[in-house]
N, CA, C and O atoms as a GROMACS GRO file, in nm:
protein
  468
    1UNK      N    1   0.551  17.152  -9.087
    1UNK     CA    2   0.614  17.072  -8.984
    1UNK      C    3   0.726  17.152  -8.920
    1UNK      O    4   0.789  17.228  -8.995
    2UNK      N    5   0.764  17.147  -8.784
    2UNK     CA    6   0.884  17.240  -8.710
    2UNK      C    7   0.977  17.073  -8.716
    2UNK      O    8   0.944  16.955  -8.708
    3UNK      N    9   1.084  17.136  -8.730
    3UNK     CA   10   1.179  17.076  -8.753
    3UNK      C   11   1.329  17.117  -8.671
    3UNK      O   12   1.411  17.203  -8.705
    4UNK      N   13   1.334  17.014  -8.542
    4UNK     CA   14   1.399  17.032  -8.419
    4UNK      C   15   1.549  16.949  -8.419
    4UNK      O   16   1.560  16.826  -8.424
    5UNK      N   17   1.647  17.037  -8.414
    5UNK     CA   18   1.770  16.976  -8.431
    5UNK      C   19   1.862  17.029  -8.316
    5UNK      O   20   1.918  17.138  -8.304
    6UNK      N   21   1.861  16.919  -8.233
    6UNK     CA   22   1.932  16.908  -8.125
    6UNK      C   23   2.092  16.894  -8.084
    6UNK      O   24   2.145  16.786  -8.056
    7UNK      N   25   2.161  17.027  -8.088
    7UNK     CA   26   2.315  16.955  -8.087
    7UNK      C   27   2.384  16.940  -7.975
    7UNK      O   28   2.400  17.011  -7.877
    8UNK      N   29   2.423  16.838  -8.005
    8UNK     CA   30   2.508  16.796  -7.862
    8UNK      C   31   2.691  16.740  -7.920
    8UNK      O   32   2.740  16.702  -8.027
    9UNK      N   33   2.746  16.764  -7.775
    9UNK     CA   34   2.960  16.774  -7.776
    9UNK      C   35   2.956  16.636  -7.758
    9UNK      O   36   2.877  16.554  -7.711
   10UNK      N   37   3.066  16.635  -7.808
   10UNK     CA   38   3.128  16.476  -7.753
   10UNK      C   39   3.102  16.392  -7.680
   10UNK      O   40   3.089  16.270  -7.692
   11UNK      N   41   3.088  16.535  -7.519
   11UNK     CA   42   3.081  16.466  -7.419
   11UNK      C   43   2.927  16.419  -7.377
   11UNK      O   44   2.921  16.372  -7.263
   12UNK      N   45   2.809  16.424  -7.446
   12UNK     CA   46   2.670  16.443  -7.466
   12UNK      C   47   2.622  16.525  -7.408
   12UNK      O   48   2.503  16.520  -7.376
   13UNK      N   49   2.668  16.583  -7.390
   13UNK     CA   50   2.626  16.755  -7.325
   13UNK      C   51   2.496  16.817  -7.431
   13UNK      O   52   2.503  16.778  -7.547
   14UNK      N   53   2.436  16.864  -7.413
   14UNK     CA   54   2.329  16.885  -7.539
   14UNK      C   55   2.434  17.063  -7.536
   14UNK      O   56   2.486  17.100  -7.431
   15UNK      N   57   2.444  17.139  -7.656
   15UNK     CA   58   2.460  17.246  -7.731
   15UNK      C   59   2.434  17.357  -7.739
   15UNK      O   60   2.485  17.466  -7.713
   16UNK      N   61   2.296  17.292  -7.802
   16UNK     CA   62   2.203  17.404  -7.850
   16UNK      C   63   2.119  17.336  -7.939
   16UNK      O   64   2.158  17.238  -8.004
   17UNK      N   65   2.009  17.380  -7.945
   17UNK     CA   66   1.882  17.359  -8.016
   17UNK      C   67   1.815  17.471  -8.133
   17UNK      O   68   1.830  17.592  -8.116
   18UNK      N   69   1.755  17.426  -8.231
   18UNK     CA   70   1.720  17.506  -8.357
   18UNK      C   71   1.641  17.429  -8.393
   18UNK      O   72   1.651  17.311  -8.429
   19UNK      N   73   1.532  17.519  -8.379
   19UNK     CA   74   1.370  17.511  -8.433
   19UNK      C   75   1.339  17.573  -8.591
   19UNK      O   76   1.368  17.690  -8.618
   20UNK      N   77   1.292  17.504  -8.666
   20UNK     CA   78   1.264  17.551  -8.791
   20UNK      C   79   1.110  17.531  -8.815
   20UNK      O   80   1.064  17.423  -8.778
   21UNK      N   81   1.017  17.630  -8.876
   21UNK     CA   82   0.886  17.587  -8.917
   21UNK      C   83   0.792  17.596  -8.818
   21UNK      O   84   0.804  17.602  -8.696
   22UNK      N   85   0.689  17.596  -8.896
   22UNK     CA   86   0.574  17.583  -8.806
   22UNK      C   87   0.497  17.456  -8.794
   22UNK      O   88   0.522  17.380  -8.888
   23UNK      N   89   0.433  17.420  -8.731
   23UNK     CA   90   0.398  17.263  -8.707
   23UNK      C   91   0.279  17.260  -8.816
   23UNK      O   92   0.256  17.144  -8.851
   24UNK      N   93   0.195  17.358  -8.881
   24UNK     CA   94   0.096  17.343  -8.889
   24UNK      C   95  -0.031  17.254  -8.886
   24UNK      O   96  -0.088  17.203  -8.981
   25UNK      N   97  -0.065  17.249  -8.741
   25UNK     CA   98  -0.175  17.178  -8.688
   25UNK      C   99  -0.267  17.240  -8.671
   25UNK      O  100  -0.370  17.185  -8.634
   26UNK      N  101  -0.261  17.383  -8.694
   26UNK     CA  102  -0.411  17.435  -8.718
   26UNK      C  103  -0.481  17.445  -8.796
   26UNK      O  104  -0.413  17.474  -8.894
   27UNK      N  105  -0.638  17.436  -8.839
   27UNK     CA  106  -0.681  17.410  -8.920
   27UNK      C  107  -0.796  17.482  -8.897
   27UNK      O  108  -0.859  17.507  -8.794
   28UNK      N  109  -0.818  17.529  -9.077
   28UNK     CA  110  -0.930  17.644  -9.136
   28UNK      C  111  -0.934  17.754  -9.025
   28UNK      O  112  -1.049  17.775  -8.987
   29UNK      N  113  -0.830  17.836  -8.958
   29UNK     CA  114  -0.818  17.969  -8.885
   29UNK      C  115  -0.809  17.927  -8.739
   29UNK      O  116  -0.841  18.007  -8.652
   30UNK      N  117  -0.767  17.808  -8.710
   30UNK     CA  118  -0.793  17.783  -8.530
   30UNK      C  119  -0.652  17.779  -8.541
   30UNK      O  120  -0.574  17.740  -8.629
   31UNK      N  121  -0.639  17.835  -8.420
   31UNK     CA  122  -0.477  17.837  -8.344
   31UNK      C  123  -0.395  17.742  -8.299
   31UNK      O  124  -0.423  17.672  -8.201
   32UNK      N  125  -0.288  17.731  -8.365
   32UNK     CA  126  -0.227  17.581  -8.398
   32UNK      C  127  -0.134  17.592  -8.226
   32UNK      O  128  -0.057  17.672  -8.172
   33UNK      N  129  -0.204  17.452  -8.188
   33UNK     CA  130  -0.182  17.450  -8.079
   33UNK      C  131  -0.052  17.383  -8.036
   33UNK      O  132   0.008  17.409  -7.931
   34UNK      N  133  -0.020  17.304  -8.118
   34UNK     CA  134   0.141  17.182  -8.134
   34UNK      C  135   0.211  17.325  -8.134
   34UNK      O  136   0.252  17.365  -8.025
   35UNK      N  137   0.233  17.424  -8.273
   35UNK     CA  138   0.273  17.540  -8.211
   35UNK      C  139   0.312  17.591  -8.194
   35UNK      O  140   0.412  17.642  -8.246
   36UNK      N  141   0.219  17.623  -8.045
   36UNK     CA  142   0.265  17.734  -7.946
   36UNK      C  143   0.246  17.607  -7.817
   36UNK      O  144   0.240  17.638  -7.698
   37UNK      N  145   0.243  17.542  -7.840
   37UNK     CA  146   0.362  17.407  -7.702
   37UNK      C  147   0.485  17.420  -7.739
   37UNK      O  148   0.566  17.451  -7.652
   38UNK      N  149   0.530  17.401  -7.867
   38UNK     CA  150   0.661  17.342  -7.918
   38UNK      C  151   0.722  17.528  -7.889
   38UNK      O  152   0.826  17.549  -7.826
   39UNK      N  153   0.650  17.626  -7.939
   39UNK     CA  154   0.744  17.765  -7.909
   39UNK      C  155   0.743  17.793  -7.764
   39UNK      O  156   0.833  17.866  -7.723
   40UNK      N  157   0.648  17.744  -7.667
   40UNK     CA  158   0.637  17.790  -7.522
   40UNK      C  159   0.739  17.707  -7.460
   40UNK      O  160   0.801  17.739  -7.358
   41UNK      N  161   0.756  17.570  -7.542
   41UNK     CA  162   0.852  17.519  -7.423
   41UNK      C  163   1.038  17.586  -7.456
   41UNK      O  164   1.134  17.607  -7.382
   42UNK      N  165   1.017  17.599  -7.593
   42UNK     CA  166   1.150  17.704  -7.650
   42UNK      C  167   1.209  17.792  -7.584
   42UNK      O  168   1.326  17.803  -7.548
   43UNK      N  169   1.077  17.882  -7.567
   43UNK     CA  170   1.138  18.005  -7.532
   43UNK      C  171   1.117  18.023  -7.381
   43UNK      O  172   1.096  18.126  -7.318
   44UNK      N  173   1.128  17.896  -7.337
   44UNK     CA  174   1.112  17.891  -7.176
   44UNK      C  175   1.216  17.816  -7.126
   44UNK      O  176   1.244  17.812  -7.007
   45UNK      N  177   1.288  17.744  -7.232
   45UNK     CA  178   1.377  17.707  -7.191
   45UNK      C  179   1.527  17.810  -7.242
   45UNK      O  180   1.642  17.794  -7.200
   46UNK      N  181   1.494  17.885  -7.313
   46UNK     CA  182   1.607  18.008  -7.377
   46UNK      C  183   1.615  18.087  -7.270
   46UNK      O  184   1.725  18.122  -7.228
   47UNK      N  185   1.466  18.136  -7.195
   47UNK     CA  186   1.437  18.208  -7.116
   47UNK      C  187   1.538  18.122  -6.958
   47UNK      O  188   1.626  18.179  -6.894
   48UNK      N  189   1.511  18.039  -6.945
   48UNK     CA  190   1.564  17.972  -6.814
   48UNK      C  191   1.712  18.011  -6.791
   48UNK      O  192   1.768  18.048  -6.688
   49UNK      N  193   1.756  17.993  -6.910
   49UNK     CA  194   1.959  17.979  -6.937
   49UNK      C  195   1.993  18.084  -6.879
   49UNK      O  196   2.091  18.086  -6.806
   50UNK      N  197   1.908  18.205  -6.904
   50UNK     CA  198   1.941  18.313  -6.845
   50UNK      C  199   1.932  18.350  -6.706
   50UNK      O  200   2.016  18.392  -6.626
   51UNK      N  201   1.794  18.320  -6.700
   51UNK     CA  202   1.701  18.384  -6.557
   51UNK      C  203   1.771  18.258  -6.444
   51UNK      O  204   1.811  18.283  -6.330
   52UNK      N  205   1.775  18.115  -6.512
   52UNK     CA  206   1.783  17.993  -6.378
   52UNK      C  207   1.913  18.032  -6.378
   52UNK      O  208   1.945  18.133  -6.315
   53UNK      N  209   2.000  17.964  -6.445
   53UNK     CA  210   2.150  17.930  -6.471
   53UNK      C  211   2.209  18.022  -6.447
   53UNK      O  212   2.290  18.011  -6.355
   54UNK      N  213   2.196  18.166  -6.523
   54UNK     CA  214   2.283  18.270  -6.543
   54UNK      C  215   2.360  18.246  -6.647
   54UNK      O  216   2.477  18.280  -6.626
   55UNK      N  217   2.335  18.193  -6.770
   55UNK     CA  218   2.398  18.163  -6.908
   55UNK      C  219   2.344  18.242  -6.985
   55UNK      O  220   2.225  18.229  -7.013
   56UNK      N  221   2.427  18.350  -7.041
   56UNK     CA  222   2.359  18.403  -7.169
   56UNK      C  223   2.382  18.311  -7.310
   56UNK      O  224   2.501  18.300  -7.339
   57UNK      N  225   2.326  18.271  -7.365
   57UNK     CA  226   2.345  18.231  -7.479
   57UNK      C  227   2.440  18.308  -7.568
   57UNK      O  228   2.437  18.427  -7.599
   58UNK      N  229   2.560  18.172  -7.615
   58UNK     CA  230   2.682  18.273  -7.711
   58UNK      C  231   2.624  18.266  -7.819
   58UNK      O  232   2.710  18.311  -7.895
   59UNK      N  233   2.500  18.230  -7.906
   59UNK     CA  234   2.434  18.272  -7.994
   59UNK      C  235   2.239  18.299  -7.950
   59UNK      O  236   2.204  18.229  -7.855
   60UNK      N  237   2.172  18.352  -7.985
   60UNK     CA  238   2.030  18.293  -7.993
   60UNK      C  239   2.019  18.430  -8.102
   60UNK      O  240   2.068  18.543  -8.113
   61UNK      N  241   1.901  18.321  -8.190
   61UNK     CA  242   1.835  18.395  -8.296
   61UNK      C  243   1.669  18.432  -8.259
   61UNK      O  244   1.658  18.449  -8.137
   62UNK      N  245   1.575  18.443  -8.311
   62UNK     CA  246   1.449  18.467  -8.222
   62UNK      C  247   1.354  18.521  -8.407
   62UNK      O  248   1.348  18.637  -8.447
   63UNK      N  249   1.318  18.446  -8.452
   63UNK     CA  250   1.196  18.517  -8.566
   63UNK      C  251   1.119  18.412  -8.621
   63UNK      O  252   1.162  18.296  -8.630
   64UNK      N  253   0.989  18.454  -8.663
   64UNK     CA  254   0.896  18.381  -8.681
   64UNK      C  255   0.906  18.224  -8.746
   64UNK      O  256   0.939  18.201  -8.862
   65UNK      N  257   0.876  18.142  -8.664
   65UNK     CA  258   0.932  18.011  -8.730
   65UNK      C  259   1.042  17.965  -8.734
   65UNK      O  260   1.076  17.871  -8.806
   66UNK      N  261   1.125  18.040  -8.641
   66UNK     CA  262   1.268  18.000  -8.641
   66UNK      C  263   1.354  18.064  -8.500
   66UNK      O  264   1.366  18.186  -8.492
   67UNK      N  265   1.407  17.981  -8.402
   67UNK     CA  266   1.439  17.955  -8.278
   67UNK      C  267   1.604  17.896  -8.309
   67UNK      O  268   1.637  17.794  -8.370
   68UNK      N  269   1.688  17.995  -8.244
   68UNK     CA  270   1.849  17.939  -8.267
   68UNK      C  271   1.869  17.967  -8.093
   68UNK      O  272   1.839  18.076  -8.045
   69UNK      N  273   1.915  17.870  -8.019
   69UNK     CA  274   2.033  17.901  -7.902
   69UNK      C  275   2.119  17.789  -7.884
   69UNK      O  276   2.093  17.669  -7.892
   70UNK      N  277   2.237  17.856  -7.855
   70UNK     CA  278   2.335  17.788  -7.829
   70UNK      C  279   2.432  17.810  -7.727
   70UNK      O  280   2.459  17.925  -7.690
   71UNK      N  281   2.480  17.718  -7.684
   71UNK     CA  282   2.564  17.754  -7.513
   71UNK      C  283   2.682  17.825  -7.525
   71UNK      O  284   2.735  17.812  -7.635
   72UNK      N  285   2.732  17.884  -7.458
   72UNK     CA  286   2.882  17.940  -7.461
   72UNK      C  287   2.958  17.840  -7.451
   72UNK      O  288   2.926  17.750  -7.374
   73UNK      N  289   3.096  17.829  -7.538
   73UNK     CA  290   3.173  17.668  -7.504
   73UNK      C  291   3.277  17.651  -7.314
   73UNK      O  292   3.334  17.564  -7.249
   74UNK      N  293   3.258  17.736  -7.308
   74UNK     CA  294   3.307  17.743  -7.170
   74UNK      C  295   3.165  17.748  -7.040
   74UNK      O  296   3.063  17.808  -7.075
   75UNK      N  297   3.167  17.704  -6.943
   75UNK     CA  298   3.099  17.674  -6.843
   75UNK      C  299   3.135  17.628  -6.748
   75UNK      O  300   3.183  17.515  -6.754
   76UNK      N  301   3.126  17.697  -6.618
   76UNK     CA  302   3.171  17.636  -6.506
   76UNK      C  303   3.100  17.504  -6.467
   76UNK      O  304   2.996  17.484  -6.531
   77UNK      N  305   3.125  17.431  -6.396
   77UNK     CA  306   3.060  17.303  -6.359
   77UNK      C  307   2.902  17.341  -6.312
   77UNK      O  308   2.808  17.297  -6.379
   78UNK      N  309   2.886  17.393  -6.238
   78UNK     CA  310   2.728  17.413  -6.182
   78UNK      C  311   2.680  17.474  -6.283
   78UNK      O  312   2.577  17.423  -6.327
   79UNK      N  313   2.730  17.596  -6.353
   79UNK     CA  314   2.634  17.637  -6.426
   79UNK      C  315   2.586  17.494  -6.554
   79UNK      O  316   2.472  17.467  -6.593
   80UNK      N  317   2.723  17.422  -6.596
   80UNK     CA  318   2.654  17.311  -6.685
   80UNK      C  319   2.572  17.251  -6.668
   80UNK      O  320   2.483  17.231  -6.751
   81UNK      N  321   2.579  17.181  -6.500
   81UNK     CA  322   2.502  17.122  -6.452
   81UNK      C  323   2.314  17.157  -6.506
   81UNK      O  324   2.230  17.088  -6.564
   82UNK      N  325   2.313  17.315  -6.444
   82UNK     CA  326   2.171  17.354  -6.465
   82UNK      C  327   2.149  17.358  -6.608
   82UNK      O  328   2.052  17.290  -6.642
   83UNK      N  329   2.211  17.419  -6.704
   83UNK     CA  330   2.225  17.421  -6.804
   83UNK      C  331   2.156  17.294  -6.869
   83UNK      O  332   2.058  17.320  -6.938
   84UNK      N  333   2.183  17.195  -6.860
   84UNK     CA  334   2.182  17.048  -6.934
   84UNK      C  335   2.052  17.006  -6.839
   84UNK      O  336   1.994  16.910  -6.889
   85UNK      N  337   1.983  17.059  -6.699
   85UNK     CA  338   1.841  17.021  -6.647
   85UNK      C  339   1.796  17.061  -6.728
   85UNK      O  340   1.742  16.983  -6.806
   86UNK      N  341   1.792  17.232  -6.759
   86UNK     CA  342   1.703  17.296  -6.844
   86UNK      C  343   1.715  17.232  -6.965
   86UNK      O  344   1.604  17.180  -6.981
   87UNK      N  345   1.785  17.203  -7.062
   87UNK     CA  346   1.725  17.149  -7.138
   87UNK      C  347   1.658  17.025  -7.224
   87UNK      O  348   1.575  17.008  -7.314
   88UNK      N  349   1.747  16.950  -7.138
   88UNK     CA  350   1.672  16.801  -7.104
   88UNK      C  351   1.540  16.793  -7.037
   88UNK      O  352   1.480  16.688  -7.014
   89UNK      N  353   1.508  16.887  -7.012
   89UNK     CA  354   1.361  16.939  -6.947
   89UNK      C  355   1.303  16.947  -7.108
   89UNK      O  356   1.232  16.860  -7.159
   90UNK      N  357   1.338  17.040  -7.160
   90UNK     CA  358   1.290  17.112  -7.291
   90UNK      C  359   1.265  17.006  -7.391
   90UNK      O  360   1.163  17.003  -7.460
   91UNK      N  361   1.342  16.936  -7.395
   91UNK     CA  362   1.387  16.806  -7.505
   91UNK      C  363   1.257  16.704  -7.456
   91UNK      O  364   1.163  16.656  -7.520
   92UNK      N  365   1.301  16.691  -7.295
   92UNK     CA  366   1.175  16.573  -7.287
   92UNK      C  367   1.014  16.632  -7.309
   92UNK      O  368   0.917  16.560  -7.335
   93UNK      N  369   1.013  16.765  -7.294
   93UNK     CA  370   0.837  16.775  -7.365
   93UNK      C  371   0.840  16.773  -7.501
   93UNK      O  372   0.752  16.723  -7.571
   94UNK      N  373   0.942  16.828  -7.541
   94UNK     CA  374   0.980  16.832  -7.694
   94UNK      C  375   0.897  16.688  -7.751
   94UNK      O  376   0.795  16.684  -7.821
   95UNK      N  377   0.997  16.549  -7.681
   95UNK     CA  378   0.953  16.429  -7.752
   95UNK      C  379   0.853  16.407  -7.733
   95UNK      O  380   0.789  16.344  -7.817
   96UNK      N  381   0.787  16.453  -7.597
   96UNK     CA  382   0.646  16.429  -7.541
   96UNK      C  383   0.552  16.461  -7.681
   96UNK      O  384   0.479  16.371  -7.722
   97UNK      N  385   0.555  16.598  -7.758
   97UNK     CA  386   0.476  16.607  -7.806
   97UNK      C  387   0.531  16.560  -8.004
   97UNK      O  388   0.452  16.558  -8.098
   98UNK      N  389   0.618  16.542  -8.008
   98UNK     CA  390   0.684  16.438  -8.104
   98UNK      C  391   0.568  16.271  -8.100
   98UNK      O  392   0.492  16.243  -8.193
   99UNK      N  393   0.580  16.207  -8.003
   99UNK     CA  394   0.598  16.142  -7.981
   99UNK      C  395   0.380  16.127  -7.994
   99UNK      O  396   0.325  16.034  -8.054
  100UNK      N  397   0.332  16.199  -7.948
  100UNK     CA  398   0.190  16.221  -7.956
  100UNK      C  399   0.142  16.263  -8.130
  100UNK      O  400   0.074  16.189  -8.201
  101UNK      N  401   0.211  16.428  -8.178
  101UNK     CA  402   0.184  16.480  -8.311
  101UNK      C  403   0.300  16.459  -8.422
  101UNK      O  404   0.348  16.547  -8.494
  102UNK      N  405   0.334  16.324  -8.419
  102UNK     CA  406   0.442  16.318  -8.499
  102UNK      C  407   0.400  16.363  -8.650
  102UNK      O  408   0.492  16.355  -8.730
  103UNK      N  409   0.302  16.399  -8.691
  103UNK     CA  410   0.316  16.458  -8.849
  103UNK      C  411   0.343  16.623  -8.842
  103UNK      O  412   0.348  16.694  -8.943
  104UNK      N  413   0.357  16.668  -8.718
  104UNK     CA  414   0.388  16.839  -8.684
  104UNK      C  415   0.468  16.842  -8.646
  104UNK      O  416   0.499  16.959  -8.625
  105UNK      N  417   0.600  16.723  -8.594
  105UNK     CA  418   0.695  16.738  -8.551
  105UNK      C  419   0.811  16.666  -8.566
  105UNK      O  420   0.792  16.544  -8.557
  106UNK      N  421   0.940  16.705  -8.589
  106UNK     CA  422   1.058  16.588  -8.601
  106UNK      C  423   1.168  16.675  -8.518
  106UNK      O  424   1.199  16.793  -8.503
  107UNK      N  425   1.211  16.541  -8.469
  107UNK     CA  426   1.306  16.584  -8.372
  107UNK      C  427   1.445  16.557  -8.421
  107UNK      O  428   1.410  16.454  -8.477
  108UNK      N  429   1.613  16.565  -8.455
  108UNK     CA  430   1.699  16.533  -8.475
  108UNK      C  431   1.807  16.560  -8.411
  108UNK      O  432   1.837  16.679  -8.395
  109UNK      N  433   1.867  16.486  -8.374
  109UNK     CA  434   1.985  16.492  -8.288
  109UNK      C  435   2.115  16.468  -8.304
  109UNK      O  436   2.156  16.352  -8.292
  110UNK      N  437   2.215  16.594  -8.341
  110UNK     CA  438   2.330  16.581  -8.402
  110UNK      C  439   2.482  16.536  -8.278
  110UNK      O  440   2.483  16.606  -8.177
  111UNK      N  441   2.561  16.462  -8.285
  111UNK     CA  442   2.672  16.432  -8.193
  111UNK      C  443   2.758  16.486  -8.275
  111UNK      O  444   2.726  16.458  -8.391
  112UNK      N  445   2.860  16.558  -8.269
  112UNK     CA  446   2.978  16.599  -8.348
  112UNK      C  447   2.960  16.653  -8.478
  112UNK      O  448   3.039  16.648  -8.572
  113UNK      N  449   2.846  16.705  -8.476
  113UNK     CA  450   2.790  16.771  -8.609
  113UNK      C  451   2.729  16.635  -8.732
  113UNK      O  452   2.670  16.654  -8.838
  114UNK      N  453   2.759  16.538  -8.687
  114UNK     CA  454   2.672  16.424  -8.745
  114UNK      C  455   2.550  16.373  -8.682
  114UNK      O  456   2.539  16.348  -8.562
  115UNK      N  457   2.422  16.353  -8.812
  115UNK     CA  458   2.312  16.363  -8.764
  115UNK      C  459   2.292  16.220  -8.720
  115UNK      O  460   2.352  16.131  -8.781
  116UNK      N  461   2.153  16.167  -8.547
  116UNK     CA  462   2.155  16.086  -8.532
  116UNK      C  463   2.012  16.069  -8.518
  116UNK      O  464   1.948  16.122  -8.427
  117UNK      N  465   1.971  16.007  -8.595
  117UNK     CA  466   1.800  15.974  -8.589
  117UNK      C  467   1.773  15.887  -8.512
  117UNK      O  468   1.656  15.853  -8.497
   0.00000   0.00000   0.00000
């Protein structure tokens, strides 16, 4: 199961996101397709911060089964702005496919470092 923990500030700003695991939905050698949705929309939205926004991530990690980025705590207004499309973009396919393969996927969402299911 990938195991998706969503953090978000005070102000509900989402954070940063951390992917753990693999969904495993593939079965007897077929290519687990939950995935590589759940890593394509990841690393397309890691990819965006940079390329859309112009945010480098003040952390990202990147290895097999495991996805770390997180925002710089400073941000000008527009860049937040895009910042928080992109990943409320990310989040809503996220649940999309939560919400379809829930035994390959859990989503969790922390406010102030406390978790909110």
């Amino acid at each position: 199961m990938t195991r998706i923990t969503v953090t978000e500030g005070p102000d509900g700003m989402i954070r940063g996101i951390e992917s753990r695991g693999h969904a495993g939905a593939g079965r007897n050698g077929e290519i687990d397709l939950v995935c590589c949705a759940i890593s394509t929309l990841l690393e397309t939205g890691a990819n965006a911060l940079e390329r859309v926004a112009g945010v480098v991530p003040a952390e990202e990690v990147v290895r097999d089964g495991y996805l770390l980025f997180r925002l710089p705590e400073s941000l000008g207004p527009q860049e937040a702005q895009t910042c928080q499309i992109i990943l409320r973009t990310v989040l809503s396919g996220l649940t999309d496919i939560e919400e379809t393969y829930p035994k390959f996927i859990r989503i969790e969402k922390r406010n102030g470092g406390k978790a909110n299911d």
